[in-house]
LUMTOR-105976 format. One record per residue: x, y, z of N, C-alpha, C, O in turn. Coordinates in steps of 0.02 Angstrom, whole numbers, plus 32768, in hexadecimal, padded with zeros to 4 digits. Layout:
<sites>
XYZXYZXYZXYZ...
</sites>
This chain:
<sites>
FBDC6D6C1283FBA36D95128CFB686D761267FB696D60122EFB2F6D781297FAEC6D661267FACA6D87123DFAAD6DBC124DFAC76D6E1203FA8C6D8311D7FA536DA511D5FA2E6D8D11ABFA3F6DCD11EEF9FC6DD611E2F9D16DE211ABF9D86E0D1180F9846D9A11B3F9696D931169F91B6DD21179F9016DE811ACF9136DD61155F8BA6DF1116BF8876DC51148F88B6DB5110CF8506DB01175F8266D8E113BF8106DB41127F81B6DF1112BF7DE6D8B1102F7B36DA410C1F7756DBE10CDF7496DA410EFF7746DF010B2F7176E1C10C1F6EC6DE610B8F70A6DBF1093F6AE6DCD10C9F67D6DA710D5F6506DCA1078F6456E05106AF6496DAC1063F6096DC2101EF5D66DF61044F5C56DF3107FF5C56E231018F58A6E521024F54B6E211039F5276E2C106AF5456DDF1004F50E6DBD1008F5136D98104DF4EA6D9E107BF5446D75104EF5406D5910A2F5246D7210C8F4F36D5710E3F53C6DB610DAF52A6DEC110FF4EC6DED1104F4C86DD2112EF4CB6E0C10CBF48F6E1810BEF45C6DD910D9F42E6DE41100F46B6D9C10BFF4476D6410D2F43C6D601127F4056D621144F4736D5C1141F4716D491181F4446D7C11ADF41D6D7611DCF4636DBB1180F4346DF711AEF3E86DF611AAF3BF6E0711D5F3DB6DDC1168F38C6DF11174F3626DA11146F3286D971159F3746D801121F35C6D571114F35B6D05114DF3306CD9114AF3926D071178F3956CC21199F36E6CDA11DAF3486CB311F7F3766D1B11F2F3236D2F122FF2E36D20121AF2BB6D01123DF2D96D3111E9F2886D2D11CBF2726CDA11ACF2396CD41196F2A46C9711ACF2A96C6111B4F28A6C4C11EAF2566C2B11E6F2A86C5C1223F2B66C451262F25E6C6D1279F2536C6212B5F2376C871264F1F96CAF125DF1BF6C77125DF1916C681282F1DC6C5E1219F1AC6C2C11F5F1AE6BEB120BF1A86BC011E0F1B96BD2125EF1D56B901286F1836B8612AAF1706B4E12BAF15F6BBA12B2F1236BBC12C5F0DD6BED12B5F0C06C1312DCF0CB6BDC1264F0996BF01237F0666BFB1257F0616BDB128CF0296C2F1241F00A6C311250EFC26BED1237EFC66BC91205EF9F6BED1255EF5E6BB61241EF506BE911FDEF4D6C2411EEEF4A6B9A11DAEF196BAE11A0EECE6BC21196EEAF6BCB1161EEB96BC611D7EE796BE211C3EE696BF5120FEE796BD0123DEE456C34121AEE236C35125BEE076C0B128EEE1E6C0812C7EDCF6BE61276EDA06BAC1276ED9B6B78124AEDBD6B751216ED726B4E125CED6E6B101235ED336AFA1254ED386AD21283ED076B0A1245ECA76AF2126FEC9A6AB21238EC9E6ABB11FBEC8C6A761252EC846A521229EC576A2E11FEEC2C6A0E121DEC556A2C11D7EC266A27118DEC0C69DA119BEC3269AC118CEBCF69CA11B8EBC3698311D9EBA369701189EBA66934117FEB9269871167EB6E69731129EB98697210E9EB7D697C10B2EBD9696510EDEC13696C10C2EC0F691810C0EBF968F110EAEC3269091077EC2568BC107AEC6A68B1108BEC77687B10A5ECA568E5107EECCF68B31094ED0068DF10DCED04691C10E6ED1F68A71102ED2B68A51130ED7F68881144ED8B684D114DEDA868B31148EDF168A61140EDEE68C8118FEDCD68FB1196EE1068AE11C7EE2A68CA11F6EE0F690A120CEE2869401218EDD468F2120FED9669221230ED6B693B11F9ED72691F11C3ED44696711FCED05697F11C7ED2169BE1190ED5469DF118FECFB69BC1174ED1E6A011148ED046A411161ECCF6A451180ED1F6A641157ED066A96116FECD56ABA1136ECD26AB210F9ECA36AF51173EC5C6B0C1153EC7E6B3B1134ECB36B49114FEC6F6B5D10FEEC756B9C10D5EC6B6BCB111BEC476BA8113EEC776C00113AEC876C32115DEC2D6C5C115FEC0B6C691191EC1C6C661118EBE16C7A110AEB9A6C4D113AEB606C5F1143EBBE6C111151EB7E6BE01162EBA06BEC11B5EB736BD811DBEBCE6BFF11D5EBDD6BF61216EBB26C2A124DEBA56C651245EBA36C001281EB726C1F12A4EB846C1912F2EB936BE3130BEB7F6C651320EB9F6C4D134DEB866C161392EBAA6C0B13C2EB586C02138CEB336BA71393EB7B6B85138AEB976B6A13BAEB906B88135AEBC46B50134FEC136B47137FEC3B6B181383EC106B8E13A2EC386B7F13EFEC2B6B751415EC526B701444EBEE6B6A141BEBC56B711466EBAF6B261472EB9F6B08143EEBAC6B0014AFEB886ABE14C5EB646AC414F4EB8A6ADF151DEB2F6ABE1510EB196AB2155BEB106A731561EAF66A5F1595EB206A491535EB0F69FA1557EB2269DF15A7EB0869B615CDEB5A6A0815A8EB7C69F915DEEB5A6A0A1625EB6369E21653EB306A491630EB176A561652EACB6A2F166FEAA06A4E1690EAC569E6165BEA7D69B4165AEAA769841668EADB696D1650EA75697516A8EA86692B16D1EA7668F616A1EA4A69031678EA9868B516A0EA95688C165FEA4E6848167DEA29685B16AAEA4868171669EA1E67F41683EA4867CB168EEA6467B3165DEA5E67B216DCEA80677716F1EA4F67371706EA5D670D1731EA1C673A16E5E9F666EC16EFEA0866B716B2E9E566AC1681EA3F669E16BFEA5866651696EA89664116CDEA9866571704EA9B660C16B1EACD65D016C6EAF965F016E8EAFC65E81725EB35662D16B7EB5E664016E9EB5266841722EB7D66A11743EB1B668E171FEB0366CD1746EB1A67061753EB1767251788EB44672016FBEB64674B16D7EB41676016A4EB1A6737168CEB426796168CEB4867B3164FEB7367DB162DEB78680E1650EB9967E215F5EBB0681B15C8EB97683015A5EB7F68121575EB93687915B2EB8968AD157EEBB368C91549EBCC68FA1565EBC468C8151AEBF268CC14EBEBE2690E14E9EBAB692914F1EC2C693014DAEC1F697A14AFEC52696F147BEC87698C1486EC4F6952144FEC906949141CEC6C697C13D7EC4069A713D3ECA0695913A5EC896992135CEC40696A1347EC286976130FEC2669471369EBDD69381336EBAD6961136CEB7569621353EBAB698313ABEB7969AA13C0EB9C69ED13C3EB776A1F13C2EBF369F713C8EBF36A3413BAEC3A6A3E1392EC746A291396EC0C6A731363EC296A681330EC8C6A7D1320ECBB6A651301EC7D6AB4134DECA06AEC1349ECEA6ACB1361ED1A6AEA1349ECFF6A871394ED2F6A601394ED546A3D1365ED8C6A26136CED2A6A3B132DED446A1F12EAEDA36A2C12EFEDBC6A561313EDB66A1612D9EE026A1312DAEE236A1B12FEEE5C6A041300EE076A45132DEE2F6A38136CEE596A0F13A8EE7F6A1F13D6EE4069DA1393EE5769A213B1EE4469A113F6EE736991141CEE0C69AC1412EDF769C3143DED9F69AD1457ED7569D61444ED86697A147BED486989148CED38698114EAED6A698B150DECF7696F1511ECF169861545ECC4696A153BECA6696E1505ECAF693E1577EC8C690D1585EC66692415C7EC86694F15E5EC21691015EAEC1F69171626EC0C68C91634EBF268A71607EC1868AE1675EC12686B169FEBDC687C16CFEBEB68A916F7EBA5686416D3EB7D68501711EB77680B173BEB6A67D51720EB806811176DEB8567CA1791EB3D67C217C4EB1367E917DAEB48678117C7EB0B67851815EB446750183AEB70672A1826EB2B67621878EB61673B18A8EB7466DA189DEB4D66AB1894EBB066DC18A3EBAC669B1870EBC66689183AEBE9665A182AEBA466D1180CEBA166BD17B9EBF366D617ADEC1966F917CFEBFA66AF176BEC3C669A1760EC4366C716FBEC1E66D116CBEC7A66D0170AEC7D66EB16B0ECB566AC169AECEF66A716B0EC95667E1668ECBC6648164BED06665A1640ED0B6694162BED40663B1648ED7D66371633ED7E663C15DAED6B661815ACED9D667715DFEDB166941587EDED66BA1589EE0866DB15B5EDFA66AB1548EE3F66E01543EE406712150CEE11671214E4EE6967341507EE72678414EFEEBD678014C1EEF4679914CDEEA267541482EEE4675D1471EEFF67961455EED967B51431EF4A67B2145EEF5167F5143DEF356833146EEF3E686C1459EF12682B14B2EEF0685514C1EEF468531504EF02681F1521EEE968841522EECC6890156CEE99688E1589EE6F68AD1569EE7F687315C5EE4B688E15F7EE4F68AC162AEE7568A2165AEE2068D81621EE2969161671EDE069181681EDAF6916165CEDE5691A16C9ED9D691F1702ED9769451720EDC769651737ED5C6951172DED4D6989175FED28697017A3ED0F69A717AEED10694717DAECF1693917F7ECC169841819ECD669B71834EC8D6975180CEC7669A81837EC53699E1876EC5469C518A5EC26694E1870EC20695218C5EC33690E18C6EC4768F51891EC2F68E718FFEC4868BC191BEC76689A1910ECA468C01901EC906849190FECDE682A1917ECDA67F918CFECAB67D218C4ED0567FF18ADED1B67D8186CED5367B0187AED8A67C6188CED4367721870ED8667411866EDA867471825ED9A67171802EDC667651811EDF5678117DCEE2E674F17D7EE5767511804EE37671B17A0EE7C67061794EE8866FD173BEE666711170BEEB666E1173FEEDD66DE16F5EF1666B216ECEF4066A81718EF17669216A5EF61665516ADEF8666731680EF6F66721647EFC96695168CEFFD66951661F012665A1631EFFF66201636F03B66741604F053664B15CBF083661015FDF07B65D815E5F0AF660D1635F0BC65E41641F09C65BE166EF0BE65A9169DF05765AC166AF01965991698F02B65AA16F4F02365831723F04465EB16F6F04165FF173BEFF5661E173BEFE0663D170AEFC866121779EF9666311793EF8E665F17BAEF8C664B17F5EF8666AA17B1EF7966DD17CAEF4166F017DDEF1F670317ADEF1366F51833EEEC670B1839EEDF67391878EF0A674018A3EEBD674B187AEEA5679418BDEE4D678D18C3EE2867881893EE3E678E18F9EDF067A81914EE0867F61901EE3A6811191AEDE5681118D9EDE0685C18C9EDA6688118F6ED79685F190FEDA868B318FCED8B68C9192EED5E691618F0ED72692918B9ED24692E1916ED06697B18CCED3569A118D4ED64699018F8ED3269D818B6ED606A0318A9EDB169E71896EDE76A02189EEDA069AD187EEDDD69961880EDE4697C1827EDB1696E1808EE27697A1807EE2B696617C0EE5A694017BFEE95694F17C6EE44690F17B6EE5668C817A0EE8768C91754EE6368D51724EECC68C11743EEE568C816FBEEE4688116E4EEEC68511709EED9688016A1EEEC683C1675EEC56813169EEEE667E616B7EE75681116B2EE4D67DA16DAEE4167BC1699EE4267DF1667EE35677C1695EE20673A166FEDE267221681EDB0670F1662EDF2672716B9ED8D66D616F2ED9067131716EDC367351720ED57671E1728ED3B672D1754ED0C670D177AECEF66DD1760ECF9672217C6ECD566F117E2ECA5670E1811ECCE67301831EC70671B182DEC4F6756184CEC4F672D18A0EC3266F818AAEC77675318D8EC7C673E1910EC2D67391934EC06670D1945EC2F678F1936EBF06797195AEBD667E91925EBA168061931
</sites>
């Protein structure tokens, strides 16, 4: 005939731990941001991985807002492009975000020089006419499309203005 053993009660503390201290762990896997905002302090001398941020007392709500984007750029140059930057030196309020927004004007023709984005993405918006949109992967394959308006172009590099 077999034995029968019983185990052993588990510790009060075990129980206790598992019940309520190892949930409230598993809590703390995705913290909240340390600060609301971060508007950036362009007059700060120093400069570690973006600007410092303004005392709260100096933030103004200007500092979310851009309209650059909304002004046709001047495409009378060589490549018969312009960029408009909206990064953290015209607005402010992107500071740490890792985050800015550019607008492209073309004239038919004009070309936006070959650059890259390291660490980063590009996204388009065409709004009127045809963009030659391409890009070279890391193993020098060439990806390109005639993009058409209403149309968004991901990860574009060159651009090229059809018509």
């Amino acid at each position: 005939m077999a034995a029968i053993t019983a185990l052993p009660r588990p510790p009060f503390f075990m129980i206790l731990f598992l019940s309520v201290l190892l949930p409230s762990a598993c809590r703390c896997a995705d913290v909240d941001p340390l600060e609301d905002l971060c508007v950036a302090n362009l007059k700060a001398s120093i400069s570690v991985n973006g600007f410092p941020c303004k005392p709260v007392s100096e933030v103004k709500s200007d500092n979310f807002f851009f309209d650059g984007l909304s002004k046709e750029g001047n495409t009378t140059n060589v490549f018969g492009s312009n960029v408009t930057a909206g990064n953290v030196l015209v607005f402010l309020g992107l500071n740490t975000l890792g985050n800015s927004i550019n607008r492209v004007d073309f004239t038919p023709g004009g070309v936006n020089p070959p650059h890259i984005h390291p660490r980063a993405t590009e996204t388009g918006v065409i709004i009127k006419g045809r963009l030659l949109v391409w890009f070279v992967i890391t193993s020098n394959v060439l990806h390109s499309k005639v993009s058409l308006q209403n149309c968004s172009p991901l990860a574009a590099v060159f651009l090229a203005a059809v018509e």
